[in-house]
N, C-alpha and C positions, 0 to 999 in steps of 0.2 A: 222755587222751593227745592232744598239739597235732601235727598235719601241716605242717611248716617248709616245705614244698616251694612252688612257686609254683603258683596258681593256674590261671594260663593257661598255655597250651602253650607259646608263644610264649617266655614268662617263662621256663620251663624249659631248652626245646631254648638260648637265649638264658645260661641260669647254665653250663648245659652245656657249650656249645663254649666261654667264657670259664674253664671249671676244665679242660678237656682241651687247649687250645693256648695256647702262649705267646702274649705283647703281638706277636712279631715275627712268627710265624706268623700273627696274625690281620690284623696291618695288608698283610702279603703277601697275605691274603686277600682284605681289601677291594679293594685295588690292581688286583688281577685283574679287574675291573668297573669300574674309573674309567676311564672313556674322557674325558671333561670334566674339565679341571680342577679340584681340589676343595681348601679349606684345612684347614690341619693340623688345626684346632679339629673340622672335620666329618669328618674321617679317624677322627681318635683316638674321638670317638663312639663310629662306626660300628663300630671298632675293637675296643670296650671298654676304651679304657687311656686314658693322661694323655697330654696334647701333649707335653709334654717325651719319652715314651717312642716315641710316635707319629714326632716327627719323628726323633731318633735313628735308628728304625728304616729313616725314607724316606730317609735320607741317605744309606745304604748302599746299600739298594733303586738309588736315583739312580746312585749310584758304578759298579753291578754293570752300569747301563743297562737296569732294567727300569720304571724312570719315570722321567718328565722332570718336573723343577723348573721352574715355570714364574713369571712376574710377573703376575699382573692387573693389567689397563691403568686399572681405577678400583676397587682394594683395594691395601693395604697387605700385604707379605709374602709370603713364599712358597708357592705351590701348587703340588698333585701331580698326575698322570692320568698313566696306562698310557703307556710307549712304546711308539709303533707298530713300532717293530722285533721288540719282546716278543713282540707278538703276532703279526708273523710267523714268530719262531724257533717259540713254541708249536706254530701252524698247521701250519706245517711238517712238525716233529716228529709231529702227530696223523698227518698223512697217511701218512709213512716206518711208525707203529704197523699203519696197516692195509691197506697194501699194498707188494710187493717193488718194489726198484729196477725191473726189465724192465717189472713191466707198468706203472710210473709212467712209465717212459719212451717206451713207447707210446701213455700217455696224454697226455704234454708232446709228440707227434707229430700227433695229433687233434686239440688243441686248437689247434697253430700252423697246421694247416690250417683249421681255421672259424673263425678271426682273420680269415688271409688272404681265404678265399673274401668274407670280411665287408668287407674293405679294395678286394678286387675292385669287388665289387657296387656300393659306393656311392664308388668314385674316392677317400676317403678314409683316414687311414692311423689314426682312432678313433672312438669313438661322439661326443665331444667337437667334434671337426673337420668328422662328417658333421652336426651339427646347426648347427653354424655355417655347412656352406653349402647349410642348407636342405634337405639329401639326404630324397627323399619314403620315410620310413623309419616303423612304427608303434611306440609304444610294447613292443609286445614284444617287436619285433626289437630295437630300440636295448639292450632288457635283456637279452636273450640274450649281445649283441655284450657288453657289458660286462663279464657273469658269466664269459663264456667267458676275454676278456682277465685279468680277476684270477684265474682258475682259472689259467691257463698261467704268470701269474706266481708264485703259491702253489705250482704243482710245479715249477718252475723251482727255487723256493727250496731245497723238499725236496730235490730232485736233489741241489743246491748241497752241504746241512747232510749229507748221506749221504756225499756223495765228501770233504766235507773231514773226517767223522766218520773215515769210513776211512785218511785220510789221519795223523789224532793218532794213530789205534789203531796204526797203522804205526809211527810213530816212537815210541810210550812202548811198544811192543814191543820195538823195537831198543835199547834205553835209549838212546837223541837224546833228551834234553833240552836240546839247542839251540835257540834264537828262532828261528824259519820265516826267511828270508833277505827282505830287503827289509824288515822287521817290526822290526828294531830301528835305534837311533839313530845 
């Protein structure tokens, strides 16, 4: 009796997730990891499917705005990578999974205060502007300042996606299926 199975692990785990997720679940997969540009040809690979299925699938992706179609400036045709919006919505969202509004929002209070203390300290209004004028600042502080400013933006965002979450859940409560005001043509 012959073992059909694959050899390496690799190979398996590999047949596996290709027999347990669709072409369009897997190219959302990949998608989820493109930060760089990448083309249809090395999508669908990664993918396991055919370009033609591959792109179908990023067209939508595209449409929905969780990647951007991009040109390379010395290739032919269209390429894909993550929208950086996507992956604030994601962020976002992780944060809202693991902590309540209150205390996000006393955490979007600390953080706008060691901004400030940071924009104090070096007459500056970023890590950006304080090295441009030279501000005698060390590598660890420059990272802190910086981690801190994208943190404050990242639960900013949260904030944002929670109050407007609550905001849908409002209105397909009340059955308003009305366009938000300002929102249409």
């Amino acid at each position: 009796m012959t073992d059909d199975r694959p050899a390496d692990v690799n190979e398996r785990v590999t047949e596996e997730w290709k027999v347990d997720t669709s072409p369009g679940e897997r190219v959302r997969t990949v998608m989820k990891r493109t930060y760089d540009p990448q083309s249809v040809a090395t999508i669908a690979e990664r993918a396991l499917t055919s370009e033609t299925t591959a792109r179908k699938h990023l067209t939508v992706l595209a449409e929905d705005g969780f990647v951007e179609a991009v040109s390379p400036p010395d290739e032919r045709g269209t390429w894909y990578k993550r929208a950086p919006r996507s992956v604030v919505l994601e962020r976002a969202q992780q944060i809202l999974d693991s902590v309540d509004v209150e205390m996000l929002s006393a955490r979007v209070t600390e953080l706008r205060e060691t901004v400030r203390e940071f924009e104090e300290q070096t007459g500056a209004e970023s890590p950006r502007d304080a090295a441009i004028a030279d501000a005698a600042l060390d590598a660890a502080t420059m990272t802190e300042w910086q981690t801190a400013r994208r943190n404050l933006k990242l639960a900013r965002a949260a904030l944002a996606l929670a109050d407007a979450t609550e905001a849908v859940e409002d209105d397909t409560g009340s059955g308003d299926r009305s366009e938000p005001a300002g929102l249409t043509g």
